[in-house]
Backbone bond lengths (Angstrom), bond angles and torsions (degrees), N, CA, C in turn:
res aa  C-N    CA-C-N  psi(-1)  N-CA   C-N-CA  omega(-1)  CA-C   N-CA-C  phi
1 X - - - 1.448 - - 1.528 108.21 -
2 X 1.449 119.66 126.69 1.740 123.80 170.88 1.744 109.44 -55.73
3 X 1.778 99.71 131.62 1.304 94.15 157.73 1.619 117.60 -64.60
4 X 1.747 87.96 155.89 1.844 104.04 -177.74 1.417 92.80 -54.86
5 X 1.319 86.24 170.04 1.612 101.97 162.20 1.498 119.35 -71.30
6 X 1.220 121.45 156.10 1.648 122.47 -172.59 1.832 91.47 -118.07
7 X 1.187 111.44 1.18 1.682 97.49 -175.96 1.633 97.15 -101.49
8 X 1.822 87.24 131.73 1.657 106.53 -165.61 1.280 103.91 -79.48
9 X 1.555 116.60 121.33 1.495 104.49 178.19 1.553 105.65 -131.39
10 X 1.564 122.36 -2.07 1.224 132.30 -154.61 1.759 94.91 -99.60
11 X 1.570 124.11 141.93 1.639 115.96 170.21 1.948 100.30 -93.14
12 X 1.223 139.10 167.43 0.850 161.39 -153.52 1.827 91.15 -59.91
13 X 1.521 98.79 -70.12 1.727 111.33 -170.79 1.831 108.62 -62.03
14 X 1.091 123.86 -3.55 1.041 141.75 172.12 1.524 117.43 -90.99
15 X 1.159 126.52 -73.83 1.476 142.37 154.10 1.460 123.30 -24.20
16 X 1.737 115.21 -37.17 1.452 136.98 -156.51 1.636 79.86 -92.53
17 X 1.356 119.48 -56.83 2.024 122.31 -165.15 1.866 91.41 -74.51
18 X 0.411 168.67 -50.20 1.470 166.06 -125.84 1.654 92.03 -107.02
19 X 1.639 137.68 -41.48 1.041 109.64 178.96 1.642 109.93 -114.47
20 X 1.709 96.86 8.37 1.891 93.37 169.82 1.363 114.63 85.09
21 X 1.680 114.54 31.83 1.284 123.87 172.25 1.244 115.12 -141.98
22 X 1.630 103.88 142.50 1.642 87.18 174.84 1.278 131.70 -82.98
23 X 1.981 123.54 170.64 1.417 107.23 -150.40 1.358 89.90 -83.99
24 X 1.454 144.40 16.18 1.578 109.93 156.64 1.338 127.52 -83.27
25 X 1.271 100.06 -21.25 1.955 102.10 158.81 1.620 115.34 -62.15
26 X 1.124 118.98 -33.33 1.227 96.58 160.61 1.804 146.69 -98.08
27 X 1.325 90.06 14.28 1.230 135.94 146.31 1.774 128.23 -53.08
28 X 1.244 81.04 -58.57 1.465 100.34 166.64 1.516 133.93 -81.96
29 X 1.225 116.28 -27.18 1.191 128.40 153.92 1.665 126.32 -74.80
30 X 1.183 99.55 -28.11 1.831 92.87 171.02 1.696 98.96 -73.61
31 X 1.440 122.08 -38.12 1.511 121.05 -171.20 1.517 105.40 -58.66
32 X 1.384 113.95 -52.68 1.242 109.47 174.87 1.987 127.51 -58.47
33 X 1.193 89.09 -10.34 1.806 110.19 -173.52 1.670 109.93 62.58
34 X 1.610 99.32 42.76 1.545 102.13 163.48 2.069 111.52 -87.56
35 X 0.924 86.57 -16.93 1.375 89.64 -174.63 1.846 106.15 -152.02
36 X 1.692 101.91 124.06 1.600 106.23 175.65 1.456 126.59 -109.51
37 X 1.286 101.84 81.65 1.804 88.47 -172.50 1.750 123.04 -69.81
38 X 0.982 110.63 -175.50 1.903 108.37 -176.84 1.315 89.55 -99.16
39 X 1.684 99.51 164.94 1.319 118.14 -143.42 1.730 75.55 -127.50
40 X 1.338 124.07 142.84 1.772 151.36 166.59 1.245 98.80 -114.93
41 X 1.414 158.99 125.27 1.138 125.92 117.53 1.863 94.39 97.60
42 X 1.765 88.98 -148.17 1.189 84.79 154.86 1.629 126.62 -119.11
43 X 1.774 103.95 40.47 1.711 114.57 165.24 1.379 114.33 -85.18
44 X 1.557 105.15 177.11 1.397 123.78 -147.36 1.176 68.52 -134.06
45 X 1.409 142.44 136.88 1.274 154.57 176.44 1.503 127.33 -150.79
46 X 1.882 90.61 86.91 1.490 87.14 174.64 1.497 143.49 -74.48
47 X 1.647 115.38 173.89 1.727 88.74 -178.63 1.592 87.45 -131.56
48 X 1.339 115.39 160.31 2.078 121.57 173.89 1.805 117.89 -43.17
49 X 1.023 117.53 4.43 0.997 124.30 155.23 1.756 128.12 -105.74
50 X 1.408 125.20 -43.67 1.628 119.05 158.49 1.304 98.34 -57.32
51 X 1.428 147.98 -3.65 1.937 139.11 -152.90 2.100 68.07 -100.02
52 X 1.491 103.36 -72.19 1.188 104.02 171.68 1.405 143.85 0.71
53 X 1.617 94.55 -77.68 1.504 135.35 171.11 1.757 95.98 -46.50
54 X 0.665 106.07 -78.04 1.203 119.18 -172.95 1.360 125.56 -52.32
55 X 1.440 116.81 -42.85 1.297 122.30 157.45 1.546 116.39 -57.77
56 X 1.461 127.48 -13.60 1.261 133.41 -172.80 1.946 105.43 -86.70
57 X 1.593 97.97 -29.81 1.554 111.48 -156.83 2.008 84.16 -87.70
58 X 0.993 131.07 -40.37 1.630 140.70 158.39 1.763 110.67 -38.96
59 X 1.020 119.95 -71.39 1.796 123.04 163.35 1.345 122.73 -39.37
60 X 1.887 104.71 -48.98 1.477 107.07 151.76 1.613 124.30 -18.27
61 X 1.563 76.87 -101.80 1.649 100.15 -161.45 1.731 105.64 -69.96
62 X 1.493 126.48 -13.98 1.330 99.40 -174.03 1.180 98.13 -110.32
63 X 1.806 144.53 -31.88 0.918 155.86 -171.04 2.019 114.99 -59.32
64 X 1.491 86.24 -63.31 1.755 118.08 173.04 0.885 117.23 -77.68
65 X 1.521 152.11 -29.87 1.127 172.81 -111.35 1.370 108.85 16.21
66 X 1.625 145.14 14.84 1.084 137.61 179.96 1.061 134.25 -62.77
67 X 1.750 143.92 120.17 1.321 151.25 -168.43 1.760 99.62 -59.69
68 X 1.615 93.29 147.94 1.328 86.07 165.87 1.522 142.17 -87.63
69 X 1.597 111.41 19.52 1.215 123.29 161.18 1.769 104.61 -71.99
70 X 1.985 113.60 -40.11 1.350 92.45 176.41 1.675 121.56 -83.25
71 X 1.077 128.19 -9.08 1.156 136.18 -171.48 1.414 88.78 -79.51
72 X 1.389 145.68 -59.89 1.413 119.98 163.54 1.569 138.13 -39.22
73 X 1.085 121.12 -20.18 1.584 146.19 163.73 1.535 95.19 -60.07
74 X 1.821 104.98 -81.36 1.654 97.24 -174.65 1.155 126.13 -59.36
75 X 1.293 126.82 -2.55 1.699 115.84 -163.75 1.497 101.99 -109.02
76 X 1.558 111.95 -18.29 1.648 127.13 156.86 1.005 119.57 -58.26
77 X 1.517 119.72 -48.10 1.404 131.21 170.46 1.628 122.59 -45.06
78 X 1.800 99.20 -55.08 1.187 96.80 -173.66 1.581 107.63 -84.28
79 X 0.984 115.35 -25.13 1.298 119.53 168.24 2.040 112.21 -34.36
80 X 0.967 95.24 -59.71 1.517 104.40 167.04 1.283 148.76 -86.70
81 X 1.665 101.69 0.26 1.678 130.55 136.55 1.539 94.84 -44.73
82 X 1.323 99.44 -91.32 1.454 111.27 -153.60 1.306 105.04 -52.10
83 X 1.281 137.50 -24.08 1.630 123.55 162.97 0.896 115.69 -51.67
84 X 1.799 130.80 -57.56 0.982 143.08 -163.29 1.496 104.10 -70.86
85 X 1.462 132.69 -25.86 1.585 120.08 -173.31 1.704 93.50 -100.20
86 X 1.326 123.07 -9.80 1.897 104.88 166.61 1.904 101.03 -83.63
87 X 0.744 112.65 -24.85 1.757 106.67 174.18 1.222 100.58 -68.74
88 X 1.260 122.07 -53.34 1.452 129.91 -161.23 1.826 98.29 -56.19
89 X 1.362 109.42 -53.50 1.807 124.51 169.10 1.285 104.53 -33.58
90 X 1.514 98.12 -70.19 1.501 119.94 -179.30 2.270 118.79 -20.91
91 X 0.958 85.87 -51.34 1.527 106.53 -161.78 1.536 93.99 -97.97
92 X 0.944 131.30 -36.39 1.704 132.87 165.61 1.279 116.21 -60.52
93 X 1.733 136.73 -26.73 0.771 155.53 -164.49 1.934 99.59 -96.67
94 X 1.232 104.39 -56.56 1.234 104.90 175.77 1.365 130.75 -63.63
95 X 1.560 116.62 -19.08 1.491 149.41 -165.02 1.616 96.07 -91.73
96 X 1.479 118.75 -9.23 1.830 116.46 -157.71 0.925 97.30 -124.51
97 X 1.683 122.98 131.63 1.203 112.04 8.72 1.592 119.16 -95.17
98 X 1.472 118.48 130.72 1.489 108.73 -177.94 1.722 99.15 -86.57
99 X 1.513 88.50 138.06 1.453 112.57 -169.21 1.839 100.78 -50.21
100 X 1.471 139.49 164.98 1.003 113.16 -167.56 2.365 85.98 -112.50
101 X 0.898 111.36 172.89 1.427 91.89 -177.11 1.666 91.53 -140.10
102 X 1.380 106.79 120.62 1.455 121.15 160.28 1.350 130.29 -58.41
103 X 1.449 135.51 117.91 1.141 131.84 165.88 1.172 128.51 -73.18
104 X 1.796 117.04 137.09 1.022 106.34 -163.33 1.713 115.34 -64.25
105 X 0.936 107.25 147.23 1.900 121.70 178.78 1.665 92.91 -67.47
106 X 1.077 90.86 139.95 1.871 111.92 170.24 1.821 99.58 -94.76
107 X 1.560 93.40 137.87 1.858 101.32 154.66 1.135 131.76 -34.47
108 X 1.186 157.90 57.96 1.216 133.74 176.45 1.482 120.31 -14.31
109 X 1.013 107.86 119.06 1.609 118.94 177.16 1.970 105.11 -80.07
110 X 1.064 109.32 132.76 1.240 124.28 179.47 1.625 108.18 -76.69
111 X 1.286 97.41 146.73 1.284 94.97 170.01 1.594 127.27 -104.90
């Protein structure tokens, strides 16, 4: 599946109805630095991925029951999965194409 988009196009009161929360929770989550949207002016500008983000930090805590001290733990965590598997790309990409290498053929033994 493609990552969301990271380009912020959503305003706060917009962002909050689209994932069914109000905008002081997400308020509250940028304070906590679970979620960083881009800054306009003086807007809060989300993009389909913090809508995302955020919908992930919701499954958390209401689904799992996890506090949001741990939902900062997991979203660090995965945060650094997914670094680690675009490097991992990274170097696989650079490694390609690996030459393919033929084994040598055996004699056929006569019968």
């Amino acid at each position: 599946m493609p990552e969301p988009s990271r380009e912020p196009v959503y305003v706060i009161s917009v962002a909050a109805e689209r994932i069914g929360v109000h905008p002081q929770t997400l308020r509250t989550y940028e304070r906590l630095g679970l979620v960083k949207p881009a800054r306009r002016g003086g807007n809060r500008l989300y993009s389909d991925w913090d809508i995302e983000r955020v919908r992930q930090i919701q499954r958390l805590t209401t689904d799992m029951g996890v506090n949001l001290a741990g939902v900062e733990i997991i979203l660090h965590l995965l945060d650094q999965v997914h670094q680690l598997q675009k490097e991992i790309e990274e170097v696989r990409q650079q490694r390609l194409p690996v030459p393919i290498l033929e084994r040598p053929r055996r004699p056929r033994r006569s019968a």
